[in-house]
N, C-alpha and C positions, 0 to 999 in steps of 0.2 A: 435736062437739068439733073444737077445729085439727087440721090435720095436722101435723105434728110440724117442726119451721123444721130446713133445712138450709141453714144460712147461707154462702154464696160471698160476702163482701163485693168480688170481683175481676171476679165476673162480669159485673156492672151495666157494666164498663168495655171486653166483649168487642165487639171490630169484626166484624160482622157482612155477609156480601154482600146485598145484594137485589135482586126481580126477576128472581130468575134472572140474573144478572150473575157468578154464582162464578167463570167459567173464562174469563172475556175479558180480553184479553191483549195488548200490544203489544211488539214487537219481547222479550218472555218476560218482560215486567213484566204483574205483575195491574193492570187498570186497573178493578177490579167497583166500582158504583155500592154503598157500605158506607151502614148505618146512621146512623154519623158526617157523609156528605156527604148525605143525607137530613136529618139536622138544621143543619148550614150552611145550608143551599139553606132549609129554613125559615125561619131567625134573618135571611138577609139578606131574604129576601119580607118578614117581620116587619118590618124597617126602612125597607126601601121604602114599604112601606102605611102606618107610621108619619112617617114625612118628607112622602110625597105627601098627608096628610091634612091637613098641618098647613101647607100651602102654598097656601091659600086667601088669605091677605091680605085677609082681612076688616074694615072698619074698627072694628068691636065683634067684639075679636079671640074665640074660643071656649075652650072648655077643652085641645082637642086641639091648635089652635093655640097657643096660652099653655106646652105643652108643650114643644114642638117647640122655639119661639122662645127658652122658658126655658133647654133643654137645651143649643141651640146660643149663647148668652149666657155660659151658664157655662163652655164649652170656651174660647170667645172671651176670656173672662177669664182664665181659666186662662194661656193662651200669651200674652196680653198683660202676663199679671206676672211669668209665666219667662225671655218670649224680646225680650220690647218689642214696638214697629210693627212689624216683620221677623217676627213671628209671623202674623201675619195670612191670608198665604196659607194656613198649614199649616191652619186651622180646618177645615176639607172633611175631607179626611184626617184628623188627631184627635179631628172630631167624629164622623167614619165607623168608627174602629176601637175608640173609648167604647164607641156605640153596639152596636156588632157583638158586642163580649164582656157588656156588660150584656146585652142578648138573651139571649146563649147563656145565660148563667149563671141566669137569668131562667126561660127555656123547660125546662131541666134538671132546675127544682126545683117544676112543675107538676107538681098531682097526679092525672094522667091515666090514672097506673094504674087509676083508680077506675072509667073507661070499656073498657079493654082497649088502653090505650097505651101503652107504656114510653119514655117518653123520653131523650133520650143527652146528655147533658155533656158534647159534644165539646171545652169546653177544660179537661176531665180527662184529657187527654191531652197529650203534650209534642210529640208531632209537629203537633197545629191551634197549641200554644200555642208552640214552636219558630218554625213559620212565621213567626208576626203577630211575632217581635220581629226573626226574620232580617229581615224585611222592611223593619220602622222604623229597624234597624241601616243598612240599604243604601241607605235615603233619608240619614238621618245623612254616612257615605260618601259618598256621589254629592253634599249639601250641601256638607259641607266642603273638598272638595277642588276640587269646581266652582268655588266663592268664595274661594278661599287656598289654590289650587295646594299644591306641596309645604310652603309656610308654616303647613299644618294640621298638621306634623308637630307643630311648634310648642306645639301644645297639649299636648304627653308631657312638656315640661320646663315646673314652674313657673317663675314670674317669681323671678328672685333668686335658683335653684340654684347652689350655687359649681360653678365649674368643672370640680373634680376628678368631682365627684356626677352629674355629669350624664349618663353612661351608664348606671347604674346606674339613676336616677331615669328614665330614658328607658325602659328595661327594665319598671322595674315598674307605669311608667304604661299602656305598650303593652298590657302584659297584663292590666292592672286592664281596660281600652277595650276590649279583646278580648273578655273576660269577659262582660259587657255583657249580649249578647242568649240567652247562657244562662240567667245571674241573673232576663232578663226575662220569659222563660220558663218556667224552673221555678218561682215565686214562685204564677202565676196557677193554672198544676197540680196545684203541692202543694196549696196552698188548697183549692181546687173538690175535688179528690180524696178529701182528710180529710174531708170533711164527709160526704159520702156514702157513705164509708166506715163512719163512727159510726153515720151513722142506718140504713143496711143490720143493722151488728150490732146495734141496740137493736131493730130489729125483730123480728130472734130472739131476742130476751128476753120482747117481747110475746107470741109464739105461744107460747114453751116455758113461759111464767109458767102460760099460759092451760090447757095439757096437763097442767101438774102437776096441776092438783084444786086443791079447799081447803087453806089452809095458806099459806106463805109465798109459793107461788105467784102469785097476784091481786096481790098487794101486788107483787113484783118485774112484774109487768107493766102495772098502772097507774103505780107509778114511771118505767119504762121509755119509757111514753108519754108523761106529762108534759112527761119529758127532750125527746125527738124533737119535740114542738113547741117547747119553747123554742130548742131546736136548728136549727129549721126557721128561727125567728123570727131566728136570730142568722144563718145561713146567706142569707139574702135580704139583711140588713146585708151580710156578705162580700162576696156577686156584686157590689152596690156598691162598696163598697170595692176591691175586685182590678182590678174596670174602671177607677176611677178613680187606683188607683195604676199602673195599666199605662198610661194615657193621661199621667199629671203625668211619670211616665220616660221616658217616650218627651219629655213639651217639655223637660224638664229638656237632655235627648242633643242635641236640636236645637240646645239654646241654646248646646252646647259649638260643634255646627258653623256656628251664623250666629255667635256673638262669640267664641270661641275661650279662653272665660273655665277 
């Protein structure tokens, strides 16, 4: 018989040291080598070996290649329908940081428990998924301002504000623009989070169905299973989906600061 499920839905989310790394420390910051930078440091090797594979330039291109080429096509399009030819360069970059959260989102939802692996969701997290939008916020910034000096202010007042309105509307554009790489952030966390969240709890439906005995037991835990594949099935759509809406915001942001639309 199961052992009886004591479900922590929170736990799957704890940061963890490793290697004996617990107590290192700089200037009285822990600097331990976590669980979470164990699966970064996977997700971008994953990408690496995924890019370097597909950079054969073969003239009967392969399927790895056809990947690779298809992926970076579709970023390319992507920034050519949001940003124009001035998008171009950004391709490297939003096709590196696509790439990096599909990964992660990808690697998190392996089921490697089944060899004695627990995998980590590090952008179930708002501090990896804080970073990656501080980060595209700061490229935004350092764009627009390197391109249109103080005239980037510009872009807080729409075209045609009356004059009386125009501090107010200054106001609540700055902080809508502010806002920004929180929204960009917590969107991809909440996401990744709920998901793993549900199917941690249906899993203690499946043990506890299984503990009851006969009776309505079985039945709430093959239901329960059902669910967690359809759930799984619908959660691999998401990882999708979150990457690529974390990639279309981030050109959308760009396009404010290459055309100031």
């Amino acid at each position: 018989m199961a052992e009886a499920a004591k479900v922590d839905p929170m736990h799957q989310f704890t940061i963890e040291p490793m290697f004996g790394t617990d107590h290192w420390q700089i200037a009285g910051y822990n600097i331990a080598f976590t669980n979470s930078s164990l699966w970064m440091a996977i997700a971008a090797v994953a990408l690496l070996i995924f890019v370097a594979g597909g950079m054969k330039r073969e003239l009967v291109p392969g399927r790895w290649q056809m990947a690779v080429e298809g992926f970076t096509g579709f970023i390319d399009n992507l920034l050519a329908a949001n940003i124009g030819p001035a998008g171009k360069k950004y391709v490297p970059y939003i096709f590196s940081l696509f790439m990096f959260i599909l990964f992660a989102n990808i690697l998190g939802l392996m089921p490697l428990g089944l060899v004695g692996v627990h995998p980590f969701t590090f952008t179930s997290h708002f501090t990896a998924t804080g970073v990656l939008a501080v980060m595209s916020f700061a490229i935004v910034l350092i764009v627009g301002f390197w391109k249109h000096k103080l005239h980037f202010f510009s872009l807080f007042v729409p075209h045609g504000t009356p004059l009386v309105m125009i501090p107010l509307i200054f106001a609540i554009e700055l902080v809508s623009f502010l806002v920004r790489p929180f929204s960009l952030g917590l969107r991809l966390f909440v996401a990744m989070m709920a998901g793993h969240v549900l199917l941690e709890v249906l899993s203690g439906f499946v043990i506890n169905g299984v503990n009851a005995g006969l009776g309505i037991g079985p039945v709430v835990s093959i239901l329960s299973f059902a669910l967690m594949i359809a759930i799984c099935a619908l959660e691999i759509l998401v990882a999708g989906i979150q990457a690529y809406v974390f990639a279309l915001l981030t050109s959308l942001y760009l396009n404010d600061a290459e055309n100031l639309h």
